[in-house]
C-alpha positions as CSV (number, residue, x, y, z in Angstrom):
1,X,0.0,0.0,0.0
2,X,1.3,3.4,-0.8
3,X,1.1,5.5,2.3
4,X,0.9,4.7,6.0
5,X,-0.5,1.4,7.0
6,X,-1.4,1.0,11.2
7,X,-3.0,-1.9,11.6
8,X,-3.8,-3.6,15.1
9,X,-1.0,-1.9,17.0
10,X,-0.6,-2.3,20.4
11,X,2.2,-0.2,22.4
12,X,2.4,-0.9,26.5
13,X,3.9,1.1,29.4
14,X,4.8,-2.1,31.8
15,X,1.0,-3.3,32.3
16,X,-0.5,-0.1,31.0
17,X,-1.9,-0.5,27.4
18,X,-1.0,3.0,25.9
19,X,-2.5,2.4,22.9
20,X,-5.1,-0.8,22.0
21,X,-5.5,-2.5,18.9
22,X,-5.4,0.6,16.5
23,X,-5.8,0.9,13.1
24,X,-6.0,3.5,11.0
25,X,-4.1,4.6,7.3
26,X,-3.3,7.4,5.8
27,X,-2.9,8.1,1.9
28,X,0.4,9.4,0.5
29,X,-0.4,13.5,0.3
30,X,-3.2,13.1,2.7
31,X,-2.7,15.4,6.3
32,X,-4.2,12.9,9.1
33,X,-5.1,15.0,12.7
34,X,-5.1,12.6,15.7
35,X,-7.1,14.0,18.1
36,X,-7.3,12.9,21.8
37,X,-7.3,14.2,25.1
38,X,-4.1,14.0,27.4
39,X,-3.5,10.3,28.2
40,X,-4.9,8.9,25.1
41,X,-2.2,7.6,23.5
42,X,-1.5,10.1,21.0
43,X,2.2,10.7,21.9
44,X,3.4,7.1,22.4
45,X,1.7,5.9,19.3
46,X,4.0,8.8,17.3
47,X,7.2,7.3,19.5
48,X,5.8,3.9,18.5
49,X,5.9,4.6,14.9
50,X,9.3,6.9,14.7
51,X,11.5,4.0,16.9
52,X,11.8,5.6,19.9
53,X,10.2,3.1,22.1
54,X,9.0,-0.5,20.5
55,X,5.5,-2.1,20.1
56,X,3.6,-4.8,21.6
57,X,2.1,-6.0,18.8
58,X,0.4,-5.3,15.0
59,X,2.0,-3.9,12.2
60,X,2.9,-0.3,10.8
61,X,4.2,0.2,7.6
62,X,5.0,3.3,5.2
63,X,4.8,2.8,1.0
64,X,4.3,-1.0,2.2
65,X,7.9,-1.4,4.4
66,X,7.5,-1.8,8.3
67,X,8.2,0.9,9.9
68,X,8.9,-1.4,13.0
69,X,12.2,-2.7,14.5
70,X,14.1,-0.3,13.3
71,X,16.7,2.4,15.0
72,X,15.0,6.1,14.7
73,X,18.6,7.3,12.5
74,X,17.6,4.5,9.8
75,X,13.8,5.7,9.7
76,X,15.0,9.3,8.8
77,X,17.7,8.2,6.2
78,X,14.5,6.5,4.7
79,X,12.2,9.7,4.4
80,X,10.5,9.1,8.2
81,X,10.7,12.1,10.7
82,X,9.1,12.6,14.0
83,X,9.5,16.3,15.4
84,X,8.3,15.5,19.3
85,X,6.4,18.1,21.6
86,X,8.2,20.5,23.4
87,X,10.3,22.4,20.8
88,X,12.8,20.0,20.4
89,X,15.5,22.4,19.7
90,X,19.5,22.2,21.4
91,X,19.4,25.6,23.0
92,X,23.2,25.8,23.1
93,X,23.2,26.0,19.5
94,X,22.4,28.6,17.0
95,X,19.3,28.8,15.0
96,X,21.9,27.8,11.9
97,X,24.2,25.2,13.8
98,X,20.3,23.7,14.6
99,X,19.2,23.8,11.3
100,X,22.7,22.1,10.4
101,X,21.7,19.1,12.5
102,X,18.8,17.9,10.1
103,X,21.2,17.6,7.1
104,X,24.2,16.3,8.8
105,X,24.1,13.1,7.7
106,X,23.0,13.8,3.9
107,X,25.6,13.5,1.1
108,X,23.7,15.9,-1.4
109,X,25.3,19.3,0.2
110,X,23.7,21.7,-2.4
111,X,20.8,20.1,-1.7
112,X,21.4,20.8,2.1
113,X,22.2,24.2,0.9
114,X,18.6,24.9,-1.0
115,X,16.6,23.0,1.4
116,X,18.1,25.3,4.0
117,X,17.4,28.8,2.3
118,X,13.4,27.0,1.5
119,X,13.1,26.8,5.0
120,X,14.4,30.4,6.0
121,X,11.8,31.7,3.1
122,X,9.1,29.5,4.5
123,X,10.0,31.1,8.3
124,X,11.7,34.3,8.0
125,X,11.6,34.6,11.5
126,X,14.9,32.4,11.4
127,X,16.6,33.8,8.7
128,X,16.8,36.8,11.2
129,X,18.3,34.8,14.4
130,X,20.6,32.4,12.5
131,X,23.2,33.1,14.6
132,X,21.5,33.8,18.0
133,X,21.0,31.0,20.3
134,X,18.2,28.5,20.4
135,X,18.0,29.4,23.7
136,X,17.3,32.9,23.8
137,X,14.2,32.0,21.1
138,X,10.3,32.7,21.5
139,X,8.4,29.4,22.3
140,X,6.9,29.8,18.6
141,X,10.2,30.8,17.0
142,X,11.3,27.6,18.9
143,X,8.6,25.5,17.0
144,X,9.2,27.0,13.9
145,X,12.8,26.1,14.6
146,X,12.1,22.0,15.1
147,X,10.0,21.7,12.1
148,X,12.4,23.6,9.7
149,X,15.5,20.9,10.9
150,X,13.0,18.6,10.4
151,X,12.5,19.8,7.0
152,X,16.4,20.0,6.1
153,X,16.0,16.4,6.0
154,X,13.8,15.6,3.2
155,X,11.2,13.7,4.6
156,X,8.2,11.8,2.9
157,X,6.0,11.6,6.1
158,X,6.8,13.8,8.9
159,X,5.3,12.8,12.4
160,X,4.2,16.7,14.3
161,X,3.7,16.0,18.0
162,X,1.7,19.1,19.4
163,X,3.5,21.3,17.4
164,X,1.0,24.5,18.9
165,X,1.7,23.2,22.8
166,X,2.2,26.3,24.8
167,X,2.2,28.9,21.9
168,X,-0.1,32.1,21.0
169,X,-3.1,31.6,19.3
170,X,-1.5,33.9,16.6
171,X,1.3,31.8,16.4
172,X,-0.4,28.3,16.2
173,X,-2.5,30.2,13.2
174,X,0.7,30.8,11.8
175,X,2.5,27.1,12.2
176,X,-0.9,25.5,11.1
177,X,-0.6,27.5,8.0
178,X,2.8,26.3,7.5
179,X,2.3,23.0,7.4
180,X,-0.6,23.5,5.6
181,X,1.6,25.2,2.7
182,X,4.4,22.4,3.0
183,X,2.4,19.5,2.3
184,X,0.6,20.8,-0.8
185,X,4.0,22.1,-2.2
186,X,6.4,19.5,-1.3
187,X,3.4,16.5,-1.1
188,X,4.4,15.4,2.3
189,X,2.1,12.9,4.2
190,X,2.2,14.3,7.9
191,X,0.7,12.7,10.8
192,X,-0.3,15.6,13.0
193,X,-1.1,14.8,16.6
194,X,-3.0,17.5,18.7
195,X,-4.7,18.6,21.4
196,X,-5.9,22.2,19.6
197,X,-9.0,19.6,17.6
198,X,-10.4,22.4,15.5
199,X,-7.4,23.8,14.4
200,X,-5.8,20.6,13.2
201,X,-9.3,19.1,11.8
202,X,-9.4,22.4,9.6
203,X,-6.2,21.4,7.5
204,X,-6.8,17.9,7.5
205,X,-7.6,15.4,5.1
206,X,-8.6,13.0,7.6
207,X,-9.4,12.8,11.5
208,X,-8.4,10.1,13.5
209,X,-10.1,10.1,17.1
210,X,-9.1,7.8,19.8
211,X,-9.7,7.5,23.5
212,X,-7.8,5.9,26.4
213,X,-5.5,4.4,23.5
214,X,-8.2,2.9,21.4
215,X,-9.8,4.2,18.3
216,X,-13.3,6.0,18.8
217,X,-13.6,6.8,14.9
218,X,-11.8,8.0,12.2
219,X,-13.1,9.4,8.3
220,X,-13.0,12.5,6.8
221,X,-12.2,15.9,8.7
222,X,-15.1,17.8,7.5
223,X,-17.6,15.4,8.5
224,X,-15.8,14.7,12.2
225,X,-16.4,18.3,12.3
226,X,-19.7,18.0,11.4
227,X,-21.1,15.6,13.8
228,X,-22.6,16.9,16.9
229,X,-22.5,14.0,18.7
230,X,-19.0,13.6,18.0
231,X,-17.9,17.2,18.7
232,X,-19.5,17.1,22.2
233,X,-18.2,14.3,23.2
234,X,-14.3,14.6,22.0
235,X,-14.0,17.5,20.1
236,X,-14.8,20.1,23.5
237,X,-17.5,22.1,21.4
């Protein structure tokens, strides 16, 4: 299958069941919002899928590969990137030495190069502080920060974890309509998990909502939004 394949996947925290039995896929091109409230599984099903921690059982694949078993490092080289929540920036380094990092390991420099200057035209923000530190950054500068590294590194399907946690609603506006622009020019698939429902349901092609780990529905964004029932019950209007 061309795109993302979840299919029974089970992740466990010792005897906790993080996430239960959950399967969902998402189309090559298509944005997929998974919406939950804290403690549903959201985060360890991303760290699941990007190698960070391993599964329990099921399967998880990407353009028909398995995404499973494998280190994080190998999962990039091969087009997967998972930018987690909390601006996860070096704050010792400059905004350039950070955006460095997500093309350190690529062999097509120029490439590097121009994938670099795309991201400092996509947030100009950093083309300002390239050489300040991370540090010193805004929490939405910060943001913009870890998904422009992320960028540097060419991915195919690009794993967002809360990326508007803590910000402005200005600023989440502003990120939303980044990603937004980036997967209709570069045809990314991203995974998008999120707290902020209407906001990531709005850009989405598809909503995925699950509860206490396990799936409560999934379809198209538009009519998620649409359902009353639905909206009372997960979507907090």
């Amino acid at each position: 299958m061309s795109g993302l394949l979840v299919k029974n996947f089970s992740v466990s925290h010792g005897a906790i069941a993080a996430v239960k039995d959950l399967s969902f896929t998402v189309g090559k091109g298509e944005l997929a919002a998974i919406i939950g409230s804290n403690g549903a599984g959201k985060t360890t099903l991303l760290r699941a899928l990007s190698g960070l921690i391993p599964h329990q059982s099921g399967e998880a694949s990407w353009n028909g590969n398995s995404l499973l078993g494998k280190k994080p490092e190998d999962l990039v080289r091969s087009g997967v990137v998972h930018v987690s929540e909390g601006k996860s920036v070096i704050p010792e380094l400059n905004v350039k030495e950070n955006l460095a990092l997500g093309g350190i390991w690529r062999k097509d420099k120029k490439d590097v190069a121009l994938a670099t200057e795309e991201v400092c035209e996509l947030f100009p923000r950093l083309r300002e502080r390239l050489l300040q530190s991370a540090d010193t950054l805004s929490g939405g500068e910060r943001q913009m920060l870890a998904i422009g590294r992320a960028l540097i590194a060419r991915p195919e399907l690009l794993l967002l974890d809360e990326p508007s946690l803590g910000l402005a609603p200005l600023i989440i506006e502003q990120i939303f309509d980044a990603i937004n622009q980036l997967r209709h020019k570069l045809g990314l698939t991203v995974v998008l998990v999120e707290q902020n429902a209407m906001s990531a349901l709005k850009i989405a092609d598809i909503g995925v909502i699950i509860n206490v780990g396990s799936l409560v529905t999934s379809g198209p964004s538009q009519e998620l939004l649409a359902d009353a029932n639905l909206r009372a019950a997960y979507l907090g209007y």
